[in-house]
N, CA, C and O atoms as a GROMACS GRO file, in nm:
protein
  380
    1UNK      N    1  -6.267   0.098  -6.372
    1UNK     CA    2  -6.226   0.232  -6.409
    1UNK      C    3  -6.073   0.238  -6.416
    1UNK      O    4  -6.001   0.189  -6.330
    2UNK      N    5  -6.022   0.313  -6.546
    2UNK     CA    6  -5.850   0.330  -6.532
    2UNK      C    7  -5.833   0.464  -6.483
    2UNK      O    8  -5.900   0.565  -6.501
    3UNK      N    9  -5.718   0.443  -6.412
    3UNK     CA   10  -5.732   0.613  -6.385
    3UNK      C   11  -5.580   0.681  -6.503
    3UNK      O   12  -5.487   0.637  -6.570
    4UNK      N   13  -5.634   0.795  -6.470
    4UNK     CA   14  -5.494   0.858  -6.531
    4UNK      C   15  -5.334   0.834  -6.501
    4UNK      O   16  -5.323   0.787  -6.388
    5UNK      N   17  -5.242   0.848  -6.548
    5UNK     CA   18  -5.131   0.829  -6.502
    5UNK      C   19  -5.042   0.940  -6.494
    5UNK      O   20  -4.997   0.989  -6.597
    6UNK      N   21  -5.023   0.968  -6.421
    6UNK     CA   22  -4.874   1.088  -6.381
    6UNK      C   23  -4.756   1.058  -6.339
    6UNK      O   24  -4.739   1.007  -6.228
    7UNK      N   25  -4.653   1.086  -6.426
    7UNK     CA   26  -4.527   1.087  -6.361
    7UNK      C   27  -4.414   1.167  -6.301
    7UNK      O   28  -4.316   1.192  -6.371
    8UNK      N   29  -4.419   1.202  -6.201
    8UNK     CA   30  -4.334   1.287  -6.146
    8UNK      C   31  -4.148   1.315  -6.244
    8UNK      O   32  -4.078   1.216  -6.267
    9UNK      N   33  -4.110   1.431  -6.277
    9UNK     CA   34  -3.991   1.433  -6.360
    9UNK      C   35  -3.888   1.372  -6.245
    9UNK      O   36  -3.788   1.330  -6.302
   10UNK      N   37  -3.884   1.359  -6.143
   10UNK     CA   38  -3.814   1.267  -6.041
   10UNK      C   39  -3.825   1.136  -6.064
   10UNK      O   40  -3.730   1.063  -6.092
   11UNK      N   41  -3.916   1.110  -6.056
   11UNK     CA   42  -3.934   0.917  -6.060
   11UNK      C   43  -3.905   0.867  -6.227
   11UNK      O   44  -3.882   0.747  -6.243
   12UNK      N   45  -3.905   0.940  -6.325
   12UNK     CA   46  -3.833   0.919  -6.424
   12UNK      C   47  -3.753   0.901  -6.452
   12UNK      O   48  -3.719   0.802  -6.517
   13UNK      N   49  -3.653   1.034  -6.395
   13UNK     CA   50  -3.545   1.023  -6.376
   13UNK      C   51  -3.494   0.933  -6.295
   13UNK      O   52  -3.381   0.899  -6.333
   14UNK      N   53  -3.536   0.872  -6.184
   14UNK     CA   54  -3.488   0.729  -6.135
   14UNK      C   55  -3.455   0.608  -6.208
   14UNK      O   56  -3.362   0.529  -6.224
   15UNK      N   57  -3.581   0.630  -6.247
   15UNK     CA   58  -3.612   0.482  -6.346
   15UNK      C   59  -3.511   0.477  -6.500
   15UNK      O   60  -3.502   0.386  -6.582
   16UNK      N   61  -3.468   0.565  -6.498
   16UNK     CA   62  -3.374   0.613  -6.682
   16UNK      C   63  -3.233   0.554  -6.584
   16UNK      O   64  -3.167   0.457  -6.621
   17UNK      N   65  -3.208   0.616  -6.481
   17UNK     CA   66  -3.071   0.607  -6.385
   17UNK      C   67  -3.068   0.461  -6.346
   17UNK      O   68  -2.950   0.427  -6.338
   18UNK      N   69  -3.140   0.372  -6.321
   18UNK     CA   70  -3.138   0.279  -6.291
   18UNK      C   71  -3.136   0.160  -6.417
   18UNK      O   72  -3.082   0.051  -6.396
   19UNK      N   73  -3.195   0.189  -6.536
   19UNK     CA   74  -3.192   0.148  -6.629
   19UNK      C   75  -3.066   0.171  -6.692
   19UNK      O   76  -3.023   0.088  -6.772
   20UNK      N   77  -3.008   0.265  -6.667
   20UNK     CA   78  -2.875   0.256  -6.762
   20UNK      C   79  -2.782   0.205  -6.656
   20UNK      O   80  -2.685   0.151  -6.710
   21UNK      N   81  -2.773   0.201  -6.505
   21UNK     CA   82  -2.718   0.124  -6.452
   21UNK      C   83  -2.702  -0.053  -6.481
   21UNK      O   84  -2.603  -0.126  -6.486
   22UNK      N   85  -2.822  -0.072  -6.492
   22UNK     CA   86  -2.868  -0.198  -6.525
   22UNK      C   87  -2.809  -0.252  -6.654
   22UNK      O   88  -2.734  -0.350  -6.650
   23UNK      N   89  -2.836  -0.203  -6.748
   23UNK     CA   90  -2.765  -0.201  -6.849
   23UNK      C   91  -2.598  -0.220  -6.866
   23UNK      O   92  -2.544  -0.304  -6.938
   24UNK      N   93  -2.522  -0.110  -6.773
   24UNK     CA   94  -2.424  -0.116  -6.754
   24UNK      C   95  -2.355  -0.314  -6.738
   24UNK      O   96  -2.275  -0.382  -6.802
   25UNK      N   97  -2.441  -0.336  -6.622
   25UNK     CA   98  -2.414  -0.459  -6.615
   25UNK      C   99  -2.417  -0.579  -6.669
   25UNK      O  100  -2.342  -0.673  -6.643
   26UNK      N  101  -2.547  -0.575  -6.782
   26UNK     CA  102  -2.562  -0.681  -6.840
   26UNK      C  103  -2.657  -0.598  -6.986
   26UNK      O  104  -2.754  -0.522  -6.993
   27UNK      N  105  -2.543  -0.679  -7.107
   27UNK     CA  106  -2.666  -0.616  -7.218
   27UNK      C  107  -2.788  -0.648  -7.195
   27UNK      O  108  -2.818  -0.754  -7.140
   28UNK      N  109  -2.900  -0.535  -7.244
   28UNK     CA  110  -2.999  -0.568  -7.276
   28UNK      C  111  -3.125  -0.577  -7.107
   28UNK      O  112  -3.248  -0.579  -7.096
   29UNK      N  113  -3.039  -0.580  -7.030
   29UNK     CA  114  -3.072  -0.574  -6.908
   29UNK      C  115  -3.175  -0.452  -6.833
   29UNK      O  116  -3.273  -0.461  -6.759
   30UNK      N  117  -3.098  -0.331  -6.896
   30UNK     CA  118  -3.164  -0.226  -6.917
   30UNK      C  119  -3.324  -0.183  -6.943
   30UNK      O  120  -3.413  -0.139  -6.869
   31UNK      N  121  -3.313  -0.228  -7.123
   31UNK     CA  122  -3.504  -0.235  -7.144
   31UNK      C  123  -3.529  -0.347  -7.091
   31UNK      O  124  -3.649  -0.370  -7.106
   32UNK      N  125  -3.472  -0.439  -7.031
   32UNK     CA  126  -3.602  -0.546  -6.901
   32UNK      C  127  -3.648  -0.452  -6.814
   32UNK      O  128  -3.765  -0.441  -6.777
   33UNK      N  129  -3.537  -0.371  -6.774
   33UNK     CA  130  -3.602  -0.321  -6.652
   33UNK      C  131  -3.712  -0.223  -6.674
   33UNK      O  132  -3.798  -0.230  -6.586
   34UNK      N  133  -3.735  -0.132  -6.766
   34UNK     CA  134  -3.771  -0.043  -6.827
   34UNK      C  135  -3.936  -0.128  -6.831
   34UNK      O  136  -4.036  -0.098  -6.766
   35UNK      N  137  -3.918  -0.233  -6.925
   35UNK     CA  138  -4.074  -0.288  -6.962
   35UNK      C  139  -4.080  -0.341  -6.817
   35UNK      O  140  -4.156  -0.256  -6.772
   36UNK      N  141  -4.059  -0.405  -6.733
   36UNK     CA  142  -4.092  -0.385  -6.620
   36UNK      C  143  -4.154  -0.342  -6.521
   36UNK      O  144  -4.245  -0.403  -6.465
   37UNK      N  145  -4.101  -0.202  -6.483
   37UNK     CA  146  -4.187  -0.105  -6.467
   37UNK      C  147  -4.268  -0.039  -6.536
   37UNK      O  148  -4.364   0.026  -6.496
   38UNK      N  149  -4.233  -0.054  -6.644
   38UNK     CA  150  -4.430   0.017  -6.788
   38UNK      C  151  -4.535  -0.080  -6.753
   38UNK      O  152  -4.653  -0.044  -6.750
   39UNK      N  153  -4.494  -0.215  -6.723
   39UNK     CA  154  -4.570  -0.324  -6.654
   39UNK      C  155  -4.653  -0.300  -6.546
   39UNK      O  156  -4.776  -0.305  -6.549
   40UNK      N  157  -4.566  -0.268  -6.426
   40UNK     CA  158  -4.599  -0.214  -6.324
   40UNK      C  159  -4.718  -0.115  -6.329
   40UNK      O  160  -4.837  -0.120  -6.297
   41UNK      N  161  -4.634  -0.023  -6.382
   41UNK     CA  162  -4.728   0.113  -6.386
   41UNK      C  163  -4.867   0.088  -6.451
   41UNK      O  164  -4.971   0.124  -6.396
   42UNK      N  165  -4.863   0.023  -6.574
   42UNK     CA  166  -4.997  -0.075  -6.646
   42UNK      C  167  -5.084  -0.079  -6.529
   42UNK      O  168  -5.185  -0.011  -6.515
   43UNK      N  169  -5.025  -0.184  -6.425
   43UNK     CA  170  -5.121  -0.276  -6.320
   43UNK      C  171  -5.180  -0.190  -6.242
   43UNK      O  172  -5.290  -0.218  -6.193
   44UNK      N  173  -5.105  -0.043  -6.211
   44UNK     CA  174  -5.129   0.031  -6.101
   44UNK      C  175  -5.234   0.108  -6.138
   44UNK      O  176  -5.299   0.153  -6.045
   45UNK      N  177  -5.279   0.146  -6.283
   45UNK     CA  178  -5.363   0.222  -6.343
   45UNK      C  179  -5.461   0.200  -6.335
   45UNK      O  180  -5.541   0.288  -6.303
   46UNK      N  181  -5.503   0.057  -6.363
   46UNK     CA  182  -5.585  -0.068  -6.354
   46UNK      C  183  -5.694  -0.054  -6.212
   46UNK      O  184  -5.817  -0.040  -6.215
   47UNK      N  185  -5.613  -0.063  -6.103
   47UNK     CA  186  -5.633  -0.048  -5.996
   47UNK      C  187  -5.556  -0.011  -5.868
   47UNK      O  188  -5.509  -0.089  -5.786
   48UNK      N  189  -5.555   0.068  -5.868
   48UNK     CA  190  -5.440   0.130  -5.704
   48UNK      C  191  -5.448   0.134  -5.591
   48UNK      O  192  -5.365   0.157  -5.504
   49UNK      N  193  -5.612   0.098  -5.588
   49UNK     CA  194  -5.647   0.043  -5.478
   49UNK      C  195  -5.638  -0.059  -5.387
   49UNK      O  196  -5.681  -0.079  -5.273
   50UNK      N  197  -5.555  -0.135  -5.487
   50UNK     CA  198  -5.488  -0.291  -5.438
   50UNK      C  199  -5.365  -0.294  -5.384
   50UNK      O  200  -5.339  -0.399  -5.324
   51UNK      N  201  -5.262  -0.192  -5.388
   51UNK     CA  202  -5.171  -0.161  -5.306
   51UNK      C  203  -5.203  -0.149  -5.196
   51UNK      O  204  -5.321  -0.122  -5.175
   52UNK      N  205  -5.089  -0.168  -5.057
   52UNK     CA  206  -5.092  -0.092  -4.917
   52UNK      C  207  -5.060   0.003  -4.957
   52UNK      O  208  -4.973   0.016  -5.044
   53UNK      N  209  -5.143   0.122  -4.885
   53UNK     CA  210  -5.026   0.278  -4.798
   53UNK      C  211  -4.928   0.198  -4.699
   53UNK      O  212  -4.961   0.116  -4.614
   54UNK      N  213  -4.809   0.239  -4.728
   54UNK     CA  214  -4.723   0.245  -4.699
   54UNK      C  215  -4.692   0.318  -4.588
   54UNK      O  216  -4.696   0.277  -4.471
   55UNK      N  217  -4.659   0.440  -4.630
   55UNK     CA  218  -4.668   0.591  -4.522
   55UNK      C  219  -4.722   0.686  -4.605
   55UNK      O  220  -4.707   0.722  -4.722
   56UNK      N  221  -4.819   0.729  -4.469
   56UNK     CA  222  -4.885   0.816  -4.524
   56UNK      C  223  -4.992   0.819  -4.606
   56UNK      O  224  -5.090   0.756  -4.566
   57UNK      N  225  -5.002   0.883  -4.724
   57UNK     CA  226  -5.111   0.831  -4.854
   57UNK      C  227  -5.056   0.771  -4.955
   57UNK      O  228  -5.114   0.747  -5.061
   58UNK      N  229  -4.879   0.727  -4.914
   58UNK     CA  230  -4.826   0.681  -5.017
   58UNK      C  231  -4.840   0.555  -5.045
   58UNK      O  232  -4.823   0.486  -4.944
   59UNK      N  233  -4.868   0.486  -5.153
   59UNK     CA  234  -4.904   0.325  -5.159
   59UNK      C  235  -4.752   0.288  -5.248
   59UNK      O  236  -4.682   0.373  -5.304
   60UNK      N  237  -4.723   0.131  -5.241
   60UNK     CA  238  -4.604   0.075  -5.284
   60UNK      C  239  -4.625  -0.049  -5.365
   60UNK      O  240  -4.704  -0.134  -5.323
   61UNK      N  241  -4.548  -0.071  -5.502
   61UNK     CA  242  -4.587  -0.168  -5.540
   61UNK      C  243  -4.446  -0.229  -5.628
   61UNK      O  244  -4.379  -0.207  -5.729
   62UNK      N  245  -4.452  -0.306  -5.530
   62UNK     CA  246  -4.248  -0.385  -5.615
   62UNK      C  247  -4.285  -0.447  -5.738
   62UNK      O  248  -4.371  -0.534  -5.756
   63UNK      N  249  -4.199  -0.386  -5.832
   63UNK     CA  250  -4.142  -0.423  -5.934
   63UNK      C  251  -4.092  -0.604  -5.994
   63UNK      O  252  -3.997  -0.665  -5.944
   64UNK      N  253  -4.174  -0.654  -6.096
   64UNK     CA  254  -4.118  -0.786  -6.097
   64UNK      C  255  -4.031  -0.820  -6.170
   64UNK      O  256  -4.027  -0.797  -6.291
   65UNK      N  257  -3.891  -0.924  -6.058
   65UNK     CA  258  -3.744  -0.936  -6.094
   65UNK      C  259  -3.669  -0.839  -6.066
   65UNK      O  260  -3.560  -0.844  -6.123
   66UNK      N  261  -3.686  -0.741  -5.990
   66UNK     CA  262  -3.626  -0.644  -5.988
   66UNK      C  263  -3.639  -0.569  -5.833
   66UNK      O  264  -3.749  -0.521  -5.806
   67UNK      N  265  -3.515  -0.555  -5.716
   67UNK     CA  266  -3.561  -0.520  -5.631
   67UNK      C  267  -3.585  -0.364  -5.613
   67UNK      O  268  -3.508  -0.308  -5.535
   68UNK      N  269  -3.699  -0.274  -5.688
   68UNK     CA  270  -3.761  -0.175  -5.658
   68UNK      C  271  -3.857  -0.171  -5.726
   68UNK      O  272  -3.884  -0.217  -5.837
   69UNK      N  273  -3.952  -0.068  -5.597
   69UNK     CA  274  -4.117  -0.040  -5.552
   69UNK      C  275  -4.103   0.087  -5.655
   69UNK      O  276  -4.001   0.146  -5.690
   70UNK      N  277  -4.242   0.112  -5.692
   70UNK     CA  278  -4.323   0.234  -5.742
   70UNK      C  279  -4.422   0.258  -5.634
   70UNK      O  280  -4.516   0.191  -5.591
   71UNK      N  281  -4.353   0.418  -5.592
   71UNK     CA  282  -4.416   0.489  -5.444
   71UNK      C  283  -4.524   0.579  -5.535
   71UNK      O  284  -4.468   0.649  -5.619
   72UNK      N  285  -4.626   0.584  -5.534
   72UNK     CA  286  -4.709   0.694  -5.570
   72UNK      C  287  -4.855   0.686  -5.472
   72UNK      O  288  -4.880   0.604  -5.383
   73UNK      N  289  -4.948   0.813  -5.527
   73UNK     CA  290  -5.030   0.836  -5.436
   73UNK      C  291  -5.146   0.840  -5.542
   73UNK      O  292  -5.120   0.851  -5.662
   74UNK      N  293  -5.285   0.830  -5.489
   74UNK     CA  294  -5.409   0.815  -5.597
   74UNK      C  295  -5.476   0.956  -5.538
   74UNK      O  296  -5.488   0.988  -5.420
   75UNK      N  297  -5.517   1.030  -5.658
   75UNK     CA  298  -5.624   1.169  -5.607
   75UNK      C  299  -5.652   1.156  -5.734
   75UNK      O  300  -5.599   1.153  -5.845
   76UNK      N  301  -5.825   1.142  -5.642
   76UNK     CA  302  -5.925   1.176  -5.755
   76UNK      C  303  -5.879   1.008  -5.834
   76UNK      O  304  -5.852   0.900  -5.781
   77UNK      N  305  -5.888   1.054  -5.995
   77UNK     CA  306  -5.896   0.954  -6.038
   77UNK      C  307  -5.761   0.946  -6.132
   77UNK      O  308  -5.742   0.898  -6.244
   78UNK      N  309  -5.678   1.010  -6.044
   78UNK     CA  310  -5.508   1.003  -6.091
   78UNK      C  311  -5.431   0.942  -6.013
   78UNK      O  312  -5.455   0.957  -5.893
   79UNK      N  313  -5.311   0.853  -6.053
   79UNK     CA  314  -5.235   0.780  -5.978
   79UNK      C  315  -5.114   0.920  -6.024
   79UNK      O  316  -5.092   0.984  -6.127
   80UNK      N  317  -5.065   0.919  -5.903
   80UNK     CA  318  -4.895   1.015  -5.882
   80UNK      C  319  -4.785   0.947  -5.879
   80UNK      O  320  -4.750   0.921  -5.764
   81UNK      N  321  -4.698   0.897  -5.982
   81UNK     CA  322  -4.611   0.802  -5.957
   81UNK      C  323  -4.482   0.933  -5.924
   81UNK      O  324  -4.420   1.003  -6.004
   82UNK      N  325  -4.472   0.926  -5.712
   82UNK     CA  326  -4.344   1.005  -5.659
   82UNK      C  327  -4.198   0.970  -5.745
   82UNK      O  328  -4.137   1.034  -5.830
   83UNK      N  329  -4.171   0.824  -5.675
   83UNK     CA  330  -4.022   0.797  -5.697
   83UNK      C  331  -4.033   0.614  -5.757
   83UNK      O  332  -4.112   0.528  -5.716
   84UNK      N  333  -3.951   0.602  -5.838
   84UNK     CA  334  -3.877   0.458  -5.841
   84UNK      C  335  -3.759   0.448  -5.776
   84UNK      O  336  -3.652   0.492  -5.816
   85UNK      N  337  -3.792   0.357  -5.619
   85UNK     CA  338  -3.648   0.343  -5.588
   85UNK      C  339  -3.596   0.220  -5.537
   85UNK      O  340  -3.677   0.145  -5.591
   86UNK      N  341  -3.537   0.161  -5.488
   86UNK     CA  342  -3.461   0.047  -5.496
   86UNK      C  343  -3.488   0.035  -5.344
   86UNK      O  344  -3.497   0.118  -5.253
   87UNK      N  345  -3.500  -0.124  -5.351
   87UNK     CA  346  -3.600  -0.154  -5.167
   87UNK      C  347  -3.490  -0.106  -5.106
   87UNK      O  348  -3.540  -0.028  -5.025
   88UNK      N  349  -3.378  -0.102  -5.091
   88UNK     CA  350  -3.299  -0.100  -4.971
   88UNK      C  351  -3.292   0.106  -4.981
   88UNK      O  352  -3.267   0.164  -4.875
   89UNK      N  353  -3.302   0.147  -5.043
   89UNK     CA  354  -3.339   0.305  -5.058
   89UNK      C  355  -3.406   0.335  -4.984
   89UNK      O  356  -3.510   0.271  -4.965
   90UNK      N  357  -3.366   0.464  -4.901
   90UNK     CA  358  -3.409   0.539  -4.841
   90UNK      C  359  -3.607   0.610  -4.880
   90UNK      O  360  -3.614   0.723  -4.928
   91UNK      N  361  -3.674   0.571  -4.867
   91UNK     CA  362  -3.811   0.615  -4.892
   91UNK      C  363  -3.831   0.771  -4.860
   91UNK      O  364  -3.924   0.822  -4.922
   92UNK      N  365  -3.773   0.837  -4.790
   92UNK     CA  366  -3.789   0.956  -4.736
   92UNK      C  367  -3.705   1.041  -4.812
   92UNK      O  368  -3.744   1.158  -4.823
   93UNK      N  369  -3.561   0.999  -4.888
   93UNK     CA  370  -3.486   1.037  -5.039
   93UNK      C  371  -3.549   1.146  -5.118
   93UNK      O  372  -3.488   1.245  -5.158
   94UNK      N  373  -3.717   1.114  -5.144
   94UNK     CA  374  -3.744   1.191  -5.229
   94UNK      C  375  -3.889   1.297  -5.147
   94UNK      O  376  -3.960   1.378  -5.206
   95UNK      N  377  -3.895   1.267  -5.026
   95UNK     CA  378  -4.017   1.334  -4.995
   95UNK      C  379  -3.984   1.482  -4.924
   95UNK      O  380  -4.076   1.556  -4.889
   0.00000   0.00000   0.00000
């Protein structure tokens, strides 16, 4: 079963902020990071049940090449993608 996908206008906005950071640094660097996490989010749809909770009902799933997790939560048959944030980031930032 896939479930639906939701994205919080927060965790977007992470992921755009971090991408143009990224970018900043290295051309092209940017849309890696971007398909990356569309990657991610792909896998999580798939199944979300394969993540740990983390805290709480929140489950975590790091990003590959890249050090940040996608925090979201599953209800029903929707995944909640909270925040994209960077491992050494504060987790509690956005709750």
């Amino acid at each position: 079963m896939k479930y639906s996908l939701i994205v919080k206008p927060e965790a977007e906005l992470d992921t755009l902020k971090s991408a143009k950071w990224y970018e900043e640094k290295q051309k092209n660097l940017g849309p890696r990071f971007l398909d990356e996490v569309e990657e991610k989010l792909c896998l999580i749809t798939q199944n979300p049940l394969h993540y740990q909770v983390r805290y709480k009902a929140t489950r975590l799933a790091l990003v590959e090449h890249f050090p940040y997790a996608v925090h979201f939560i599953v209800e029903e048959e929707k995944v909640i993608v909270l925040a994209v944030l960077g491992t050494r980031e504060d987790p509690e930032k956005w709750q």
